[in-house]
N, C-alpha and C positions, 0 to 999 in steps of 0.2 A: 933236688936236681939229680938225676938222671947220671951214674958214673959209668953204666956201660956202654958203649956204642954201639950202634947197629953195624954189621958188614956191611962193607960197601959190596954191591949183588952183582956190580960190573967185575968184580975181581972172584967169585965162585966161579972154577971151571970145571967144580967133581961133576959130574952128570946129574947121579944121585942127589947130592945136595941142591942143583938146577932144579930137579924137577921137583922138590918139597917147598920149595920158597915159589916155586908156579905154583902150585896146588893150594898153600896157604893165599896167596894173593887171590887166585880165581874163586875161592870159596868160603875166607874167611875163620877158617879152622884145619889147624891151630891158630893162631892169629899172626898176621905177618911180621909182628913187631917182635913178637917171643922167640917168631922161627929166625930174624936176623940176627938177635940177641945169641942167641944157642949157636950159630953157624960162625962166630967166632971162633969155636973149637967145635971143628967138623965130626969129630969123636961121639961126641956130646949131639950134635944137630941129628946125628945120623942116629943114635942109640933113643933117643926121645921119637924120631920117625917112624923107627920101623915099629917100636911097641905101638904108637897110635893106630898106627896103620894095621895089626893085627885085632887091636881091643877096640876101635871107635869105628873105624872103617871096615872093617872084614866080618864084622857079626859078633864078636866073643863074648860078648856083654848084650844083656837085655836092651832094648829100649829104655826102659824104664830105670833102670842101673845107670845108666847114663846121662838119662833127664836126672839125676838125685845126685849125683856127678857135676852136673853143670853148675844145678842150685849151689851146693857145698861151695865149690870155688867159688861161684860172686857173690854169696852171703860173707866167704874167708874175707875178702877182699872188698867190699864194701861197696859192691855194685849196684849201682838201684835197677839198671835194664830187668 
């Protein structure tokens, strides 16, 4: 069982945090459950965003760095997708 909560998304009113928990919902990555988990300390939501956002979304890393990136984590984690 599950001891963290998700934020409730009605009570974000940073901008910045608004528009990361849009863009996880709309697209699916990072995943909107991880981005509610972390926007309990908006610190934390905000400092895991913006590195995404330079390293997954803005080019910094290969494609293929990335694909070996994704594998890693649902091999860690016990994904079959």
């Amino acid at each position: 069982m599950a001891r963290i909560s998700y934020v409730d998304l009605q009570t974000l009113t940073d901008p910045e945090l608004v528009a990361y928990m849009e863009h996880a919902q709309r697209f699916g990555t990072p995943r909107p459950e991880t981005q509610a988990i972390r926007s309990n300390v908006p610190a934390v939501a905000k400092a895991f965003s913006r590195g995404w956002e330079r390293i997954f979304r803005n080019g910094l890393l290969q494609h293929s760095l990335k694909e070996l990136c994704r594998v890693y984590v649902s091999e860690s984690i016990g994904c079959d997708y």
